[in-house]
C-alpha distance (Angstrom), angle and dihedral (degrees) to the residues before:
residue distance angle dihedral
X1 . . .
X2 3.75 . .
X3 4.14 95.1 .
X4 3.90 150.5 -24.1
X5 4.03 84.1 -88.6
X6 3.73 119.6 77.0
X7 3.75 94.8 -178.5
X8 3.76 126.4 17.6
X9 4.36 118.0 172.8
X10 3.83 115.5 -163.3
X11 3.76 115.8 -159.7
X12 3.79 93.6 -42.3
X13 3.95 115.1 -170.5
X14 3.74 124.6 -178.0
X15 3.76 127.4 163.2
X16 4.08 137.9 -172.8
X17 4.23 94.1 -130.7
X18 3.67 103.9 -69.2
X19 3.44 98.3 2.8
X20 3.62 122.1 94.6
X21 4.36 108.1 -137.1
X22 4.07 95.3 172.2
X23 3.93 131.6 10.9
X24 3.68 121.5 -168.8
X25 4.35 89.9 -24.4
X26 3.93 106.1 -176.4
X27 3.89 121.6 176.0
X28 3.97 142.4 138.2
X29 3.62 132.9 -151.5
X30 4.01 109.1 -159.1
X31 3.98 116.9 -163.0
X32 3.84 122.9 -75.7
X33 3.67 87.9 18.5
X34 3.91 135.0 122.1
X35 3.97 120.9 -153.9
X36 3.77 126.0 177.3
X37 4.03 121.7 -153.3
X38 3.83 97.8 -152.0
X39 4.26 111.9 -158.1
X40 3.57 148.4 150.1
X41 3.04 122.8 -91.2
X42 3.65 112.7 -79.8
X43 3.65 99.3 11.7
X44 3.45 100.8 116.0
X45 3.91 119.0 -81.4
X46 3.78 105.5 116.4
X47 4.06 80.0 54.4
X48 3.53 91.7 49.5
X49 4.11 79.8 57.4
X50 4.04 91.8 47.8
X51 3.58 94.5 53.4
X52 4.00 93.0 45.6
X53 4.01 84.5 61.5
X54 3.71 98.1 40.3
X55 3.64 99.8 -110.1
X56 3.40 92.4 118.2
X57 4.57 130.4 33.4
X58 3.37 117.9 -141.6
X59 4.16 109.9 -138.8
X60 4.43 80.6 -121.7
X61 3.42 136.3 3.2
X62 3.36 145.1 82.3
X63 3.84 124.0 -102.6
X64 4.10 115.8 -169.9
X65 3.62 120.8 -178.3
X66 3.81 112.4 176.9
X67 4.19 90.6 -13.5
X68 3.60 91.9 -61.8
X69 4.13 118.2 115.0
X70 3.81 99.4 -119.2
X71 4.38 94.7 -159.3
X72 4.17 85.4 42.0
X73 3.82 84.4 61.6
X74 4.17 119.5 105.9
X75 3.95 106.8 -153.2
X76 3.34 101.9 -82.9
X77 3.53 97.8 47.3
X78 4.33 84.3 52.4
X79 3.44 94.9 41.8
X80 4.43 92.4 52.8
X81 3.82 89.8 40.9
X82 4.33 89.3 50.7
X83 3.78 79.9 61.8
X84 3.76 86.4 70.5
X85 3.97 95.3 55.8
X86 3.77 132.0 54.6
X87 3.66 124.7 -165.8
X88 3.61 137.4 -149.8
X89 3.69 101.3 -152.7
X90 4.31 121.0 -151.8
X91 4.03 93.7 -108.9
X92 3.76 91.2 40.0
X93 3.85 85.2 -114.2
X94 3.78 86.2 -135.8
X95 3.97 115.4 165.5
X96 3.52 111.6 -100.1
X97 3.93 96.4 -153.5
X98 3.52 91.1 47.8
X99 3.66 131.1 87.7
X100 4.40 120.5 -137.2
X101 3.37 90.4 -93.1
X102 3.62 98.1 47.8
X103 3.83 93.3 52.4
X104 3.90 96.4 51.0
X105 3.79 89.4 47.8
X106 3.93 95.1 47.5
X107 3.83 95.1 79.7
X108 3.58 88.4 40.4
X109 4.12 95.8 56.0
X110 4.15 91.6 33.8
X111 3.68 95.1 51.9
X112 3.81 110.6 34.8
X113 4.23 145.3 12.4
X114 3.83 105.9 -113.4
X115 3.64 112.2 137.8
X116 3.91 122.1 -98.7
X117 4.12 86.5 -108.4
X118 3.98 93.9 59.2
X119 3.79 83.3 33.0
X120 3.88 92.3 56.6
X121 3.99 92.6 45.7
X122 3.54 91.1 50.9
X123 3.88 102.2 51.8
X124 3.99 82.0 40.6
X125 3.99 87.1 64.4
X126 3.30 100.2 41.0
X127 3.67 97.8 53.6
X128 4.10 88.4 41.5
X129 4.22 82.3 53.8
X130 3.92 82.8 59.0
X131 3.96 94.3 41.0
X132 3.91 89.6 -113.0
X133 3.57 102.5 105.9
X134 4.24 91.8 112.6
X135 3.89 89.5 57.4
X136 3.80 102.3 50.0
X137 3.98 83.6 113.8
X138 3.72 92.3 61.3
X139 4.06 130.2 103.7
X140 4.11 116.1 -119.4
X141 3.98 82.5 -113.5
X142 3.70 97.0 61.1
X143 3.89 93.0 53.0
X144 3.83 118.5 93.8
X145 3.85 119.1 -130.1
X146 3.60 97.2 -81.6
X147 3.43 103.4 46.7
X148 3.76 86.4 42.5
X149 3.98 81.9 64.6
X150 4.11 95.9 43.6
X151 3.71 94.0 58.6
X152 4.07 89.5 39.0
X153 4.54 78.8 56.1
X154 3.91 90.3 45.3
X155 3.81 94.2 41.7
X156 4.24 84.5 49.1
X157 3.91 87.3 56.2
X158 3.68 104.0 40.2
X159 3.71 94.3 116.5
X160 3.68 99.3 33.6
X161 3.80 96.2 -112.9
X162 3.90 126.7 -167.2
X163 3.62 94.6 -132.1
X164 3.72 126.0 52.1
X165 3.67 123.7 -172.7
X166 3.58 121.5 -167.7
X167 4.13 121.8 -168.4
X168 3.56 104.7 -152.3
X169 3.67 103.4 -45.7
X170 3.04 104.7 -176.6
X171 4.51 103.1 57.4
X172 3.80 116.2 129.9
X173 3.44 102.5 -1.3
X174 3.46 126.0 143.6
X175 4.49 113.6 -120.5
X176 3.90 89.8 -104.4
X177 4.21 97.1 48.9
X178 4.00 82.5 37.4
X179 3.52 100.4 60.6
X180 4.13 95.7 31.6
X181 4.23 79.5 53.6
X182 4.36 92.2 47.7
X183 3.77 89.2 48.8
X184 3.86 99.6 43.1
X185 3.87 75.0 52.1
X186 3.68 98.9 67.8
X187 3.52 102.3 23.3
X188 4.44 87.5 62.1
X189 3.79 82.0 40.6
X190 3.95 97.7 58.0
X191 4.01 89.9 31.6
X192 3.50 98.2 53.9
X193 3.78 93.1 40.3
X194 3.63 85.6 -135.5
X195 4.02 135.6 140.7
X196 4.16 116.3 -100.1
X197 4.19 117.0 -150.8
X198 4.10 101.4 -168.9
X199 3.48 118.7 -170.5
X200 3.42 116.7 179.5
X201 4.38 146.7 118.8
X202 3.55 90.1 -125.6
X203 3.52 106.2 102.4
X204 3.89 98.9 169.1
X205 3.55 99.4 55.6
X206 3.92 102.8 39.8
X207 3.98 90.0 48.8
X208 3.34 89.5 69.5
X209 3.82 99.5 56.4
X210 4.06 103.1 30.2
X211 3.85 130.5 94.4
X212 3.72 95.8 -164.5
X213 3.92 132.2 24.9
X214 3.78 128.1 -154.8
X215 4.06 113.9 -168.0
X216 3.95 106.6 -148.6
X217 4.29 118.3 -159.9
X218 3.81 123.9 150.7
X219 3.80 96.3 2.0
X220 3.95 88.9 -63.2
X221 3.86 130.2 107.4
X222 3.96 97.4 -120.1
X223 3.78 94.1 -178.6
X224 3.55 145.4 4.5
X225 3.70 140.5 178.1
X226 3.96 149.6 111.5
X227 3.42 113.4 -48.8
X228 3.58 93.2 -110.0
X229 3.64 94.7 54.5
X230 3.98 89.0 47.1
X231 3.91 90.4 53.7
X232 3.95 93.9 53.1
X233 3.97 88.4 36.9
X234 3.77 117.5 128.7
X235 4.01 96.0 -171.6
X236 3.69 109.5 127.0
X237 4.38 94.0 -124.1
X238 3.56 90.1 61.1
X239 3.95 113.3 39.8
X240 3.70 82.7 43.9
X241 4.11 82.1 62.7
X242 3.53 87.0 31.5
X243 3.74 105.5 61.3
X244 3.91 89.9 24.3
X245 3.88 85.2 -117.8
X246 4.00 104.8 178.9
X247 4.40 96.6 -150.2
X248 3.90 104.8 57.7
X249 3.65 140.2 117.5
X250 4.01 84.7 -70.7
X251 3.84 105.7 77.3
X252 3.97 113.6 -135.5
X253 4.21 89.9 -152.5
X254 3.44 123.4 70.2
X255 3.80 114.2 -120.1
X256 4.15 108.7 -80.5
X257 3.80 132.2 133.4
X258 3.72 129.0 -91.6
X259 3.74 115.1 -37.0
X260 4.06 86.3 -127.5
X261 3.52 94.9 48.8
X262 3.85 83.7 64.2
X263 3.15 97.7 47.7
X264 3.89 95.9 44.4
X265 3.58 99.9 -118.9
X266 3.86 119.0 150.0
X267 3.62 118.4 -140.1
């Protein structure tokens, strides 16, 4: 272990041609800890995620998972250091052809040499940690939503990473799947001893399971702090997230000119 930090972002921009994604982003993870990035839609956070893993480069910044300069990386060096993190992708990015069983142990066969026996026990108790050990037989279409999204989590954690990203986890579940998913959450989190990266819009649900909370608008980090101090906050970026308030320094319409202009009616 290379420090107390297993992700640290220094002033990370990114943008889509003209349009500005990130400007200036800063954040750390430390070990054993789980922080949530909280965003609109669209402003940036599943990104944030892409350029954690190297799919994406930012055009400056500095992104450091484990002490090790993820853009400075050739392929090998990316591809060994993706070993550390799992991900738990939006659309549970499950494959289709494959049944439960053969998802969980997919990481497990691409990425090391344990035999199938130690392979078999350990997708058995990862799906039992999600309560889904009695459908490792079944096909990703025969799963409901939920249970789409507790394989996705076991899948994530097959190799026991230190990093765990998780693309808005909680979307389109129903209350009962939602809070099994939030708890699974923490309770892989504080097994594994790993670092959690949450980005999500649902402020409800990830409050109850983060450490730490970054507040994302306009590419910028508008507020940060413990959880606790984020609840009693009284800055404008987060009660406006908060209390779900729709007029607030985060604007519900995308940039465009005046609605008569459109419309084509003089003044």
């Amino acid at each position: 272990m290379s420090g107390a930090n297993v992700l640290e972002i220094h002033d990370l921009h990114f943008a889509y041609g003209n349009r500005t994604i990130l400007d200036g982003v800063n954040l750390t993870i430390p070990r054993g800890r789980a922080v949530a990035v909280l965003g609109t839609s669209g402003c940036g956070k599943s990104t944030l995620l892409r350029l954690i893993g190297g799919q994406l480069k930012p055009e400056r910044g500095q992104v450091l998972v484990d002490g090790e300069d993820v853009h400075a990386l050739d392929n090998e060096g990316l591809y060994r250091l993706r070993r550390k993190m799992g991900m738990m992708f939006q659309v549970s990015g499950l494959f289709s052809d494959l049944s439960v069983f053969e998802n969980i142990a997919f990481p497990m066969r691409e990425h090391t040499d344990l035999p199938e026996a130690m392979i078999r026990d350990l997708v058995l108790m990862k799906l039992h940690a999600v309560g889904l050990r009695g459908a490792r037989g079944l096909m990703p279409g025969e799963l409901s939503g939920g249970m789409e999204r507790r394989v996705a989590l076991a899948r994530a954690v097959a190799l026991d990473p230190m990093l765990v990203m998780y693309d808005e986890p909680f979307a389109g579940l129903d209350p009962i799947s939602l809070n099994v998913i939030a708890n699974l959450l923490r309770r892989q989190n504080d097994a594994l001893g790993a670092a959690s990266i949450v980005v999500t819009y649902d402020v409800s649900e990830s409050l109850k399971v983060v450490d730490y909370v970054y507040f994302l608008a306009d590419g910028k980090i508008v507020a940060e702090g413990p959880t606790a101090e984020m609840l009693a906050s009284n800055d404008p970026f987060v009660r406006q997230f908060m209390d779900a308030e729709p007029d607030g320094p985060v604007h519900f319409h995308y940039p465009a000119k005046p609605f008569e202009d459109d419309l084509g009616i003089k003044a």
